[in-house]
PDB file with SEQRES, HELIX, SHEET and CRYST1 records, atoms N, CA, C and O in Angstrom:
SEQRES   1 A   80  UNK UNK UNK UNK UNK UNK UNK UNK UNK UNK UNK UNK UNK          
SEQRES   2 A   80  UNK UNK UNK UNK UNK UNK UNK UNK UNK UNK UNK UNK UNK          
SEQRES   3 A   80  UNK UNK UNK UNK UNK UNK UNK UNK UNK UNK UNK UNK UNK          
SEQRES   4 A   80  UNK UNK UNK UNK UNK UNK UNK UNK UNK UNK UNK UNK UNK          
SEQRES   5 A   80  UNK UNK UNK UNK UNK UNK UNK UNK UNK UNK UNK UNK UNK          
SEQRES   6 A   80  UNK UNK UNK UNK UNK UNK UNK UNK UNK UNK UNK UNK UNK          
SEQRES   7 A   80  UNK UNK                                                      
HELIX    1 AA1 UNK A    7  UNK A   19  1                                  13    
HELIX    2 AA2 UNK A   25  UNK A   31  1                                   7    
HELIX    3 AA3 UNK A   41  UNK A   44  1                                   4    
HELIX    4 AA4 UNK A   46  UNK A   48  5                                   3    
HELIX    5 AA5 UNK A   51  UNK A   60  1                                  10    
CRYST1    1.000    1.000    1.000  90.00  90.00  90.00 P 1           1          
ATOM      1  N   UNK A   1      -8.480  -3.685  64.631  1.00  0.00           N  
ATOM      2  CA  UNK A   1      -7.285  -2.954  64.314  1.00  0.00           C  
ATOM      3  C   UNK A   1      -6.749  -3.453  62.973  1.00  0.00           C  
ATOM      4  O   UNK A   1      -6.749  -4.648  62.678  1.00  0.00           O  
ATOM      5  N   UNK A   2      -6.326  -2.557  62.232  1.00  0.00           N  
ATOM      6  CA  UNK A   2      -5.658  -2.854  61.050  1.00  0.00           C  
ATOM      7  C   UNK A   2      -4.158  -2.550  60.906  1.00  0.00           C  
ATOM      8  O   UNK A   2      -3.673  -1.419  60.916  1.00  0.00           O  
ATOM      9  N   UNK A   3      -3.361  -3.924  60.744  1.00  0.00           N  
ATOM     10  CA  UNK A   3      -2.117  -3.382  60.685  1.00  0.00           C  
ATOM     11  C   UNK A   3      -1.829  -3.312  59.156  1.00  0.00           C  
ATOM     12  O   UNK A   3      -2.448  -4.035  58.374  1.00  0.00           O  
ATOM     13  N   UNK A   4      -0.760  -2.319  58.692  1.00  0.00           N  
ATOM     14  CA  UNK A   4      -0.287  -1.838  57.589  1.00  0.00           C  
ATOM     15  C   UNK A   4       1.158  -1.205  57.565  1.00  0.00           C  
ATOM     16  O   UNK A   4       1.689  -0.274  58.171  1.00  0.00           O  
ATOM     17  N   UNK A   5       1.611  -2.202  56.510  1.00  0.00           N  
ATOM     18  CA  UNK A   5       2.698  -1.846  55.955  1.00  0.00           C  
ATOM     19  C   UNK A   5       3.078  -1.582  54.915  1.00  0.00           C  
ATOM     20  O   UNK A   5       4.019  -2.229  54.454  1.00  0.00           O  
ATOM     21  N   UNK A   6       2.465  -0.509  54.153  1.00  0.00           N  
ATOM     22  CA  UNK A   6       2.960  -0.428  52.755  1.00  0.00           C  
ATOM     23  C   UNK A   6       1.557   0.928  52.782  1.00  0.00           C  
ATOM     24  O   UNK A   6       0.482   0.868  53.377  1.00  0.00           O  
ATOM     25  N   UNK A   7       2.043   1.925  52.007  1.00  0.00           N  
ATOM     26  CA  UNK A   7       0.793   3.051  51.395  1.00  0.00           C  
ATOM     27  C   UNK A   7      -0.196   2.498  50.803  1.00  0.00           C  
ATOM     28  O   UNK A   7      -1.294   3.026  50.983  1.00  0.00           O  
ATOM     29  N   UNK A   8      -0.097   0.972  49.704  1.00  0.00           N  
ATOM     30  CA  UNK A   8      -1.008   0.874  49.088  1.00  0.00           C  
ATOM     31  C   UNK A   8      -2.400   0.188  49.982  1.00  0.00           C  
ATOM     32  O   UNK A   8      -3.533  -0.031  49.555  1.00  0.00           O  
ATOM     33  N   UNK A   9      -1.950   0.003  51.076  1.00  0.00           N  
ATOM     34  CA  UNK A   9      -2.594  -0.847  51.920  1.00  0.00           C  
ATOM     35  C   UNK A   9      -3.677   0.572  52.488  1.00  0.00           C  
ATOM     36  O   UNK A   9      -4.901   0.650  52.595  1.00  0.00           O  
ATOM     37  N   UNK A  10      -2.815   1.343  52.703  1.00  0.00           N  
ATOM     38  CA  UNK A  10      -3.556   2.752  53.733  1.00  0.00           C  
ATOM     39  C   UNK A  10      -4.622   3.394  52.359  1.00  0.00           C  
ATOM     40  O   UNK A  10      -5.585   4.082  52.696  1.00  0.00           O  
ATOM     41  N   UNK A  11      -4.425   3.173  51.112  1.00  0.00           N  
ATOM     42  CA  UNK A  11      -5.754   3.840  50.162  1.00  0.00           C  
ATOM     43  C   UNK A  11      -6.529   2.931  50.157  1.00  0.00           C  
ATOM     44  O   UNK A  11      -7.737   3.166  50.193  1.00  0.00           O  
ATOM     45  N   UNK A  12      -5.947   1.403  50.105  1.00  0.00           N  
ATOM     46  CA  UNK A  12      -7.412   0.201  49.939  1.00  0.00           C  
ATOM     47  C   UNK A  12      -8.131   0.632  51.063  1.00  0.00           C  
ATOM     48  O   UNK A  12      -9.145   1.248  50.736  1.00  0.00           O  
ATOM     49  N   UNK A  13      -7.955   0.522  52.323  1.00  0.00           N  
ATOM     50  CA  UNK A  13      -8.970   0.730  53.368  1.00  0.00           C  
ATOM     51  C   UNK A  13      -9.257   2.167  53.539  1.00  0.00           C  
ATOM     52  O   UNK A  13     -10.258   2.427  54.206  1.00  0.00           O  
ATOM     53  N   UNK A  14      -8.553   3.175  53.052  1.00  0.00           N  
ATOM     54  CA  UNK A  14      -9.675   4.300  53.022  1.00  0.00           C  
ATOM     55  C   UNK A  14     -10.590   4.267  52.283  1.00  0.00           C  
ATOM     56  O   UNK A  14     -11.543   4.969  52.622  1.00  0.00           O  
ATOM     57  N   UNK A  15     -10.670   3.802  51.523  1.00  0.00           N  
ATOM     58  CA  UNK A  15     -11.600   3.837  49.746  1.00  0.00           C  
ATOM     59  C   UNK A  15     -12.649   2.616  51.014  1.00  0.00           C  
ATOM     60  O   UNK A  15     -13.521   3.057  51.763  1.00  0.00           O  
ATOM     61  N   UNK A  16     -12.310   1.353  50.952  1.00  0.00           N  
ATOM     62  CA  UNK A  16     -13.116   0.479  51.770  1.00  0.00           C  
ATOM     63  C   UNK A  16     -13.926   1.078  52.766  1.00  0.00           C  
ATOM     64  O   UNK A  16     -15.086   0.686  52.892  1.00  0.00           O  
ATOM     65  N   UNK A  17     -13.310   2.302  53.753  1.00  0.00           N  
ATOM     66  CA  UNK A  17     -13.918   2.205  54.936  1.00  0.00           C  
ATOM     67  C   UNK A  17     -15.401   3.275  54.099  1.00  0.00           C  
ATOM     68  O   UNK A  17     -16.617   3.210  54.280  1.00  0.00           O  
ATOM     69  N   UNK A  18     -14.468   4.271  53.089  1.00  0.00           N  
ATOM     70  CA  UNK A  18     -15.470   5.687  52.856  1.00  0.00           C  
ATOM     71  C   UNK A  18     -16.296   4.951  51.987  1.00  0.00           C  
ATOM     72  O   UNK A  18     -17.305   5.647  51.875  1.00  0.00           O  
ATOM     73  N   UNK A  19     -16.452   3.819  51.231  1.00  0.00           N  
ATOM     74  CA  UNK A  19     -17.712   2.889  50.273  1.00  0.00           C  
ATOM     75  C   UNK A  19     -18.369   1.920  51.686  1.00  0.00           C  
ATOM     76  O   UNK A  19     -19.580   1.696  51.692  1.00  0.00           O  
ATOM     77  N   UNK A  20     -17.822   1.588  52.402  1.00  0.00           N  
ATOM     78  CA  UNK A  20     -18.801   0.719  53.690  1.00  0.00           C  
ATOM     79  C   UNK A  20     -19.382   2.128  54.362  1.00  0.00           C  
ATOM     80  O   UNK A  20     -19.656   1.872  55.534  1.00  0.00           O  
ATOM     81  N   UNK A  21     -19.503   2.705  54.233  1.00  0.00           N  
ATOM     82  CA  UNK A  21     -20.270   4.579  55.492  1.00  0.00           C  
ATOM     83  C   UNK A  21     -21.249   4.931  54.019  1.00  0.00           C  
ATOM     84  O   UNK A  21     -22.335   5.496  54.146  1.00  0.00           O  
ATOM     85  N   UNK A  22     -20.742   4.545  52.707  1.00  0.00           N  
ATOM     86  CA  UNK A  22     -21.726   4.799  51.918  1.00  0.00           C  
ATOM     87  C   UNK A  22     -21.724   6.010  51.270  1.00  0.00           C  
ATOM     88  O   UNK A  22     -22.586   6.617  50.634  1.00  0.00           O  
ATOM     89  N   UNK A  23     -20.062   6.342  51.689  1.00  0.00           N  
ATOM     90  CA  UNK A  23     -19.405   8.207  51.112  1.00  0.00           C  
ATOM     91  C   UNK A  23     -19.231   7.998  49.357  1.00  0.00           C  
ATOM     92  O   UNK A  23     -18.700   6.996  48.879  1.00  0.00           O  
ATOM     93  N   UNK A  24     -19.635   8.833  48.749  1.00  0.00           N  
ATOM     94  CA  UNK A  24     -19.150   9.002  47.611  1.00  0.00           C  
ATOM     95  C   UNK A  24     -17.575   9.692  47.727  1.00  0.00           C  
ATOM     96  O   UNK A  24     -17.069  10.029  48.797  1.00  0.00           O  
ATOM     97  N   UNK A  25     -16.986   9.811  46.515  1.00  0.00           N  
ATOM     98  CA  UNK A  25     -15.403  10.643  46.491  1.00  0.00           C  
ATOM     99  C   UNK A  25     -15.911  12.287  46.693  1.00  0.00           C  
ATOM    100  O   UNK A  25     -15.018  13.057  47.047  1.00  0.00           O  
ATOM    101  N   UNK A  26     -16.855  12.684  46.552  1.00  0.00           N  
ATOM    102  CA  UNK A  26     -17.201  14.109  46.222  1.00  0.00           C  
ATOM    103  C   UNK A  26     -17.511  14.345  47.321  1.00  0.00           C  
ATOM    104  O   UNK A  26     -17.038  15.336  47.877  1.00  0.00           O  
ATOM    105  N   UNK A  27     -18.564  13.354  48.086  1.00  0.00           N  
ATOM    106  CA  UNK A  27     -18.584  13.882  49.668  1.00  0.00           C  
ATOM    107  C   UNK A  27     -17.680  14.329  50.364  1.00  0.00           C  
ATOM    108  O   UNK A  27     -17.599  15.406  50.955  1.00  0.00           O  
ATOM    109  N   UNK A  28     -16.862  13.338  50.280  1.00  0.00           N  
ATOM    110  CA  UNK A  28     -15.194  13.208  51.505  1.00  0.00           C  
ATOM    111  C   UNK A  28     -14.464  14.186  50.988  1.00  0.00           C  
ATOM    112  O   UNK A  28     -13.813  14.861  51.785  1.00  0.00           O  
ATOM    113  N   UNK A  29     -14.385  14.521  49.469  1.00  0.00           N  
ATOM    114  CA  UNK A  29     -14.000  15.754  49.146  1.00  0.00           C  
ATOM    115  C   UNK A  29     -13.949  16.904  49.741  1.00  0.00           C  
ATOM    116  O   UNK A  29     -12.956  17.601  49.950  1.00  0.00           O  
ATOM    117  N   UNK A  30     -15.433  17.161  50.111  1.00  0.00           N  
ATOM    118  CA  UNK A  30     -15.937  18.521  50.183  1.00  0.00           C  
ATOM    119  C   UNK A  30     -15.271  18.487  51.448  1.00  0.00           C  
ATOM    120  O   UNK A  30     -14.292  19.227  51.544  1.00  0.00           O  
ATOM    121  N   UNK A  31     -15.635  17.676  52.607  1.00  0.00           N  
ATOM    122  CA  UNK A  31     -15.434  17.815  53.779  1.00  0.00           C  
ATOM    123  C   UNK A  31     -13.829  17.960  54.006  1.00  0.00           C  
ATOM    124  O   UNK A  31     -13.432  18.297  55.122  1.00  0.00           O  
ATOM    125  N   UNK A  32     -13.250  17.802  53.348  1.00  0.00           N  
ATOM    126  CA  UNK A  32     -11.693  17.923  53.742  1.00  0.00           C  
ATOM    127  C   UNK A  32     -11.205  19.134  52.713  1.00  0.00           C  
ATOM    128  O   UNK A  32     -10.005  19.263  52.467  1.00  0.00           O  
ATOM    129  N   UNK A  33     -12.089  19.916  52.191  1.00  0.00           N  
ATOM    130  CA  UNK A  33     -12.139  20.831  51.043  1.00  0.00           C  
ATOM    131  C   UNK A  33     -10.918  20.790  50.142  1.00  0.00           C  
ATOM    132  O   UNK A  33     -10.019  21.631  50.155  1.00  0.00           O  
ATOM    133  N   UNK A  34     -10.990  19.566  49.245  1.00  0.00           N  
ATOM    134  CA  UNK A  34     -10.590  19.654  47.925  1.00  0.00           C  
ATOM    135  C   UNK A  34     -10.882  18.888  47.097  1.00  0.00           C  
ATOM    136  O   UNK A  34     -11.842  18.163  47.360  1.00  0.00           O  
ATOM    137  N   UNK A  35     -10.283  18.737  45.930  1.00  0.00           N  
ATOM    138  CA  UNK A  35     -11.440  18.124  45.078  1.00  0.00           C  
ATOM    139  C   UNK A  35     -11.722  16.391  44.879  1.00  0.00           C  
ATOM    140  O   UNK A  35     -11.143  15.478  45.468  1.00  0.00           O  
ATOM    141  N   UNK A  36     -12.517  16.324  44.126  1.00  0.00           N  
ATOM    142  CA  UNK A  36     -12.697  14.383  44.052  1.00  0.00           C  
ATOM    143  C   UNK A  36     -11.962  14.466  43.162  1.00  0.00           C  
ATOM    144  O   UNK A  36     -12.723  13.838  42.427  1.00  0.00           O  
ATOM    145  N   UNK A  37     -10.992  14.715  42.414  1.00  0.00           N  
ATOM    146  CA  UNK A  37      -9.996  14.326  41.966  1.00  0.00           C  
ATOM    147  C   UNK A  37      -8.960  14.192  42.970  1.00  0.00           C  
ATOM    148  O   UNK A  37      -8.436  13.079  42.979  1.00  0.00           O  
ATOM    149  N   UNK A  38      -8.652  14.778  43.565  1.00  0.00           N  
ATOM    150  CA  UNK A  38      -7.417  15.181  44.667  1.00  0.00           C  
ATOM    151  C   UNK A  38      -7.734  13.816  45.667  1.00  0.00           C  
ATOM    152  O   UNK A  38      -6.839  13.375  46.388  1.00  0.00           O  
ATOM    153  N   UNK A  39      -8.888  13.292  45.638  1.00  0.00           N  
ATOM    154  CA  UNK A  39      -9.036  12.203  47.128  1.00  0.00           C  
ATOM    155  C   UNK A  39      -9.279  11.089  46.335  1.00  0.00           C  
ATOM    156  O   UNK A  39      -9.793  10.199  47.012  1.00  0.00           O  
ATOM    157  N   UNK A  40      -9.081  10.711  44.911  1.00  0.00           N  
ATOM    158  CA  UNK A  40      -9.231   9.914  43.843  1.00  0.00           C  
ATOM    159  C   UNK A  40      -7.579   9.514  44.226  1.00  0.00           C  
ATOM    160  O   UNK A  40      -7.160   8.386  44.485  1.00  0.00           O  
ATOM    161  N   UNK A  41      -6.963  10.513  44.188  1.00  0.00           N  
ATOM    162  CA  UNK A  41      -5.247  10.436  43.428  1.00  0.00           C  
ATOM    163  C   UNK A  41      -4.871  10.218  45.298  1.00  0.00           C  
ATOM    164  O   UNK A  41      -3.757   9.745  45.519  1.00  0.00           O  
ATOM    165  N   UNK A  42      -5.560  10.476  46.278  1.00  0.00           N  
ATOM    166  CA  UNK A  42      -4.864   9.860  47.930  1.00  0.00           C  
ATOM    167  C   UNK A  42      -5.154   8.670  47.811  1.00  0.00           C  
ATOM    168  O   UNK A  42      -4.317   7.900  48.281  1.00  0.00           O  
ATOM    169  N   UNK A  43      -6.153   8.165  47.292  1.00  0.00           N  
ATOM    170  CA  UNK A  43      -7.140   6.824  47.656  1.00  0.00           C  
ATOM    171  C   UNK A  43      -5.963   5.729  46.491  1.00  0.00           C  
ATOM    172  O   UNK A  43      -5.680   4.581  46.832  1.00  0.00           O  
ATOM    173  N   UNK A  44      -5.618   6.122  45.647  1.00  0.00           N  
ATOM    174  CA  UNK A  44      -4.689   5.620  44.491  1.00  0.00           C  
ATOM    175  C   UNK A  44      -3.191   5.396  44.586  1.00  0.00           C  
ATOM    176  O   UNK A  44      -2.608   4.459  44.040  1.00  0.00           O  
ATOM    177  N   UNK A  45      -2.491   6.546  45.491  1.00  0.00           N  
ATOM    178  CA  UNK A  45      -1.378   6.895  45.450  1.00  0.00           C  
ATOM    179  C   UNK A  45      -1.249   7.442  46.642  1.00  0.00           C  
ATOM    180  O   UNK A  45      -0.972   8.639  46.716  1.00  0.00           O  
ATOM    181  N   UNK A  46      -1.427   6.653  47.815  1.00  0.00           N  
ATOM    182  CA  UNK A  46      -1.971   7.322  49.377  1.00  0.00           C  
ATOM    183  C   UNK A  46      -0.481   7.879  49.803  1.00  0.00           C  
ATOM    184  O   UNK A  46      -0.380   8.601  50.796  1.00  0.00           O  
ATOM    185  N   UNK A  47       0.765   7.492  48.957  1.00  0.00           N  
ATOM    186  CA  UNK A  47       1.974   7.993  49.396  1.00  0.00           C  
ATOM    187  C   UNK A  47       2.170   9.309  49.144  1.00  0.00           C  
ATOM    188  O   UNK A  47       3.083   9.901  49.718  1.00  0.00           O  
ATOM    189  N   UNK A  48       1.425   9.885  48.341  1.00  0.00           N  
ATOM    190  CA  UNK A  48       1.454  11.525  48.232  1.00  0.00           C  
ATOM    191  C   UNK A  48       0.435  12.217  49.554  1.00  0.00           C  
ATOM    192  O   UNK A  48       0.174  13.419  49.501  1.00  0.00           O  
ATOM    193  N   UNK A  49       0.027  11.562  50.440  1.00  0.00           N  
ATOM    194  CA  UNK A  49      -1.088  11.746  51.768  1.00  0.00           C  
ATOM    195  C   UNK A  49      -0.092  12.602  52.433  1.00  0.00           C  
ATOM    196  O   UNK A  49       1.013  12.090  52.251  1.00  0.00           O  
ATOM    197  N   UNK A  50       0.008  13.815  53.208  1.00  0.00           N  
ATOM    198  CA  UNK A  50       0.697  14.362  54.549  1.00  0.00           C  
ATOM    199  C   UNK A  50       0.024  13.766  55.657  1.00  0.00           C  
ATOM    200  O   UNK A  50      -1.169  13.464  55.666  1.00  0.00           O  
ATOM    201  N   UNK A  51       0.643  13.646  56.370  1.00  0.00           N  
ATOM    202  CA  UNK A  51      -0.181  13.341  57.593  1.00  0.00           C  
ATOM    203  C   UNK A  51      -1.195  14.210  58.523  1.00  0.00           C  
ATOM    204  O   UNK A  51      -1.737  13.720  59.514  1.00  0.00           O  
ATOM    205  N   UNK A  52      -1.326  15.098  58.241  1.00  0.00           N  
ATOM    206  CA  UNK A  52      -1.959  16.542  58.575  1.00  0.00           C  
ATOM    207  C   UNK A  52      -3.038  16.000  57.683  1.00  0.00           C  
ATOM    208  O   UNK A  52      -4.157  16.057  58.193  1.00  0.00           O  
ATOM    209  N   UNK A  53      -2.960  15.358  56.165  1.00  0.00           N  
ATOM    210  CA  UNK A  53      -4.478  15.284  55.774  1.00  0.00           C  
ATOM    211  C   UNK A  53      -4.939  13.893  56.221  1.00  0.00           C  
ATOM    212  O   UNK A  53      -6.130  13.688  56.454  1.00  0.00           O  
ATOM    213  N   UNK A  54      -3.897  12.817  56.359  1.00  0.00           N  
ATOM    214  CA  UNK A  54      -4.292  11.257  56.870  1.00  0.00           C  
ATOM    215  C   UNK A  54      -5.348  11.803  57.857  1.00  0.00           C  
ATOM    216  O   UNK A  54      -6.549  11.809  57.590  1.00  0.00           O  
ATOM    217  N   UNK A  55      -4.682  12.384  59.329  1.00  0.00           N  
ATOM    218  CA  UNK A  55      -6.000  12.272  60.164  1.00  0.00           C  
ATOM    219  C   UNK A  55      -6.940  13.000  60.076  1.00  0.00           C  
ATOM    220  O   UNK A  55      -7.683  12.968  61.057  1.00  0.00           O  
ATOM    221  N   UNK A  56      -7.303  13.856  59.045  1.00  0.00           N  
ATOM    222  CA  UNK A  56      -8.246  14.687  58.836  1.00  0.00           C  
ATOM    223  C   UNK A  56      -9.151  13.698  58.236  1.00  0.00           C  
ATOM    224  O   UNK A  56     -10.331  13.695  58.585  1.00  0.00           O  
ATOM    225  N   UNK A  57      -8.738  12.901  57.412  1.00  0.00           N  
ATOM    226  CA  UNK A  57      -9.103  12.093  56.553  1.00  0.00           C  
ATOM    227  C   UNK A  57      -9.853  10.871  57.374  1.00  0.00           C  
ATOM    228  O   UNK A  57     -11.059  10.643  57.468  1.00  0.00           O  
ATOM    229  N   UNK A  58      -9.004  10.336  57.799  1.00  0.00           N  
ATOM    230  CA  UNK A  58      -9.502   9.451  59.636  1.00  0.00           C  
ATOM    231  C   UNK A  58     -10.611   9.490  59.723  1.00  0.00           C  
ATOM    232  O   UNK A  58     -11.581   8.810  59.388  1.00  0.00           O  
ATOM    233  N   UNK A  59     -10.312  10.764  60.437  1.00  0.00           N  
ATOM    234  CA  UNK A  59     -11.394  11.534  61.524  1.00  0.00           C  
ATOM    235  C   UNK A  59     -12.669  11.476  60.809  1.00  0.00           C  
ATOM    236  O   UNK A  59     -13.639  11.095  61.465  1.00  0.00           O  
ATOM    237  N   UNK A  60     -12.868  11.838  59.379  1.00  0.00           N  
ATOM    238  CA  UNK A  60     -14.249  11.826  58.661  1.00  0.00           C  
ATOM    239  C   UNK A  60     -14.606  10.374  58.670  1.00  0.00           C  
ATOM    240  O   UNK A  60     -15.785  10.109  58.902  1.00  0.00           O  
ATOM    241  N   UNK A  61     -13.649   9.247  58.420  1.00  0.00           N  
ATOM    242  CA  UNK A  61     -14.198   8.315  57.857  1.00  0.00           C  
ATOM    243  C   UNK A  61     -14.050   7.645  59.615  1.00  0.00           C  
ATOM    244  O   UNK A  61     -13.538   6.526  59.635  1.00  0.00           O  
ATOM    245  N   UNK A  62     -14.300   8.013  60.508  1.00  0.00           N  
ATOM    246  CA  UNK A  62     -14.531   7.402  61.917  1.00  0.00           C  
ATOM    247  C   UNK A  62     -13.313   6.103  62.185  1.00  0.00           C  
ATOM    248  O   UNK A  62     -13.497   4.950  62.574  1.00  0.00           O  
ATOM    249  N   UNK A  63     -12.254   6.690  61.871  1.00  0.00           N  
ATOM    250  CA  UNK A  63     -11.114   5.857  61.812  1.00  0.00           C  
ATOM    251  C   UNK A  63     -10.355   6.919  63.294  1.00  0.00           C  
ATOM    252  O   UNK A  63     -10.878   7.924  63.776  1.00  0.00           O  
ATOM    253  N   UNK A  64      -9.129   6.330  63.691  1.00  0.00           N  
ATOM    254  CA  UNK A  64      -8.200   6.600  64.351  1.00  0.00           C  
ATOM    255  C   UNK A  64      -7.087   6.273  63.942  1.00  0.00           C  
ATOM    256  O   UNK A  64      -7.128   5.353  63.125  1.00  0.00           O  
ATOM    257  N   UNK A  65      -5.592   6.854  64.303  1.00  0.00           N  
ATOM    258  CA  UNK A  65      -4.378   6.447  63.630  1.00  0.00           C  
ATOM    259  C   UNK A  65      -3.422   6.220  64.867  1.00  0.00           C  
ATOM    260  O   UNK A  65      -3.217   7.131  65.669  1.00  0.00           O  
ATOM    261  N   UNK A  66      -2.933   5.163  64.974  1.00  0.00           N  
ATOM    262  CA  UNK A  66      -2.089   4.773  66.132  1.00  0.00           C  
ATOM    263  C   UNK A  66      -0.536   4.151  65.904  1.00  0.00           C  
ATOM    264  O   UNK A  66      -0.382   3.603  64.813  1.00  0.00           O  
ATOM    265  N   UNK A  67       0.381   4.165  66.610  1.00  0.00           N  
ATOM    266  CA  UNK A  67       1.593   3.799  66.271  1.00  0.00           C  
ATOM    267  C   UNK A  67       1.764   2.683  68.015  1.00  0.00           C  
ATOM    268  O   UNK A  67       1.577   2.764  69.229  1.00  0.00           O  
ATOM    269  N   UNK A  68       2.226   1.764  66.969  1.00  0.00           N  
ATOM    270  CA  UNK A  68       2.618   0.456  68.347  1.00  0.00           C  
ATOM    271  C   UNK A  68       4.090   0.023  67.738  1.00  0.00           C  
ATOM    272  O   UNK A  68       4.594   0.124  66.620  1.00  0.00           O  
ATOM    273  N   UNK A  69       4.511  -0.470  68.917  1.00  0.00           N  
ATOM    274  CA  UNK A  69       6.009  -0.920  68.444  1.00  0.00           C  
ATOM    275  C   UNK A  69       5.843  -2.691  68.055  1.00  0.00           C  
ATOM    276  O   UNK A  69       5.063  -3.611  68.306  1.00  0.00           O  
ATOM    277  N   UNK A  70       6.976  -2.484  67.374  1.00  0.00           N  
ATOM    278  CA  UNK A  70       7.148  -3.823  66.669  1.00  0.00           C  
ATOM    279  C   UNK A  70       7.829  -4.900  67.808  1.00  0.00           C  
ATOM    280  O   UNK A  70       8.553  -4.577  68.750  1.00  0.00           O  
ATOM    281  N   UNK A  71       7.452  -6.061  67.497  1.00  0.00           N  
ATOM    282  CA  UNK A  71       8.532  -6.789  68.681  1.00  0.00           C  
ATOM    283  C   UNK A  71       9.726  -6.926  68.736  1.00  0.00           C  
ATOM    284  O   UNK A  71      10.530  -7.156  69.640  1.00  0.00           O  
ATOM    285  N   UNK A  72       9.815  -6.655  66.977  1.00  0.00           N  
ATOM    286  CA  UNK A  72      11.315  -6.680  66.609  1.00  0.00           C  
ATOM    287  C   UNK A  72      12.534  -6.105  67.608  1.00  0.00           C  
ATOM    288  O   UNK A  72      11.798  -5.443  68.341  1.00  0.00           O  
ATOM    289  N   UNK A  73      13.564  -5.937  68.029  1.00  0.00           N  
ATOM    290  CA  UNK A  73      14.803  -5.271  68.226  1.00  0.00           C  
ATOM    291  C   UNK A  73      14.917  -3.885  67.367  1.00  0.00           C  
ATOM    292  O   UNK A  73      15.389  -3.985  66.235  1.00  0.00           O  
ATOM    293  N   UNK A  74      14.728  -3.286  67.586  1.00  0.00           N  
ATOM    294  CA  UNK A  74      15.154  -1.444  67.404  1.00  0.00           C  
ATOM    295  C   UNK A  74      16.463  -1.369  67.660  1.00  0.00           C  
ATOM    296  O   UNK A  74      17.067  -1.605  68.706  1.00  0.00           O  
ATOM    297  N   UNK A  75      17.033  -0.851  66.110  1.00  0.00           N  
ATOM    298  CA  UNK A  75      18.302  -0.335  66.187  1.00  0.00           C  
ATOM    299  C   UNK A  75      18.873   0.395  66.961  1.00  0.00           C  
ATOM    300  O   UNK A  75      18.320   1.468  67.203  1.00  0.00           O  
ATOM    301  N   UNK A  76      20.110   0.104  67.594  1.00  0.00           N  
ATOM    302  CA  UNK A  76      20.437   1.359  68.125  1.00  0.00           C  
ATOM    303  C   UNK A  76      21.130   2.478  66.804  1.00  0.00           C  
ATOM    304  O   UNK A  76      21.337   2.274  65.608  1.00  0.00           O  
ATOM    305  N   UNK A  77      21.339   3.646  67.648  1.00  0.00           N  
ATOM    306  CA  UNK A  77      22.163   4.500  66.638  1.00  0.00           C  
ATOM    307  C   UNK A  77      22.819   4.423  65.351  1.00  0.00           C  
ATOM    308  O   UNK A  77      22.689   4.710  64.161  1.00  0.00           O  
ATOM    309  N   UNK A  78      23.804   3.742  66.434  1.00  0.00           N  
ATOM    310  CA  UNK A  78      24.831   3.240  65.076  1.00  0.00           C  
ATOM    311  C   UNK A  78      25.174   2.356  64.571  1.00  0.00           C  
ATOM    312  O   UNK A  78      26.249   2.002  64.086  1.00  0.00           O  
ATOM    313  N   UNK A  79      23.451   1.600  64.748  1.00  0.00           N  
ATOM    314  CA  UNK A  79      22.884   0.098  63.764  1.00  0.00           C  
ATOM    315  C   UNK A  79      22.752   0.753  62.584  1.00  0.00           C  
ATOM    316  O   UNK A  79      23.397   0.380  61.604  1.00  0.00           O  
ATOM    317  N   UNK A  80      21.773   1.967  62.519  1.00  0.00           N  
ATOM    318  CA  UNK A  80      21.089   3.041  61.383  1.00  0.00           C  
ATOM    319  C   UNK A  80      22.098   2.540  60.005  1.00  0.00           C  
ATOM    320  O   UNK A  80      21.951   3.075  58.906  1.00  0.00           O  
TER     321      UNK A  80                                                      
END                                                                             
């Protein structure tokens, strides 16, 4: 499991996972149909990612996306 906190963390290990499977940018491109520029500039700047393309994105590179809670204390309301 990989935990992550920060976007720049979520392009290092996409770029990592799609160069360890042995994907070029043009492959992963095609398959999510747009261009290797466009998955250049997610892999770079993963904060422009929707999440509609994150798990599309996932899903090719044999990843999963999960949400766990922190141990921390969760605000209430009108901590916010």
């Amino acid at each position: 499991m990989y935990k992550l906190s920060t976007s720049d963390q979520i392009g290092q290990l996409l770029t990592a996972r799609r160069k360890a499977l042995g994907l070029t940018q043009a492959e992963v491109a095609a398959r999510l149909g747009i261009s290797q520029n466009r998955l250049s500039e997610i892999e770079n700047q993963p904060g422009v990612l929707t999440v509609e393309r994150l798990l599309a994105l996932t899903g090719i590179l044999g990843l999963e996306v999960g949400l766990q809670e922190h141990a921390q204390k969760i605000p209430a309301q009108g901590e916010w």
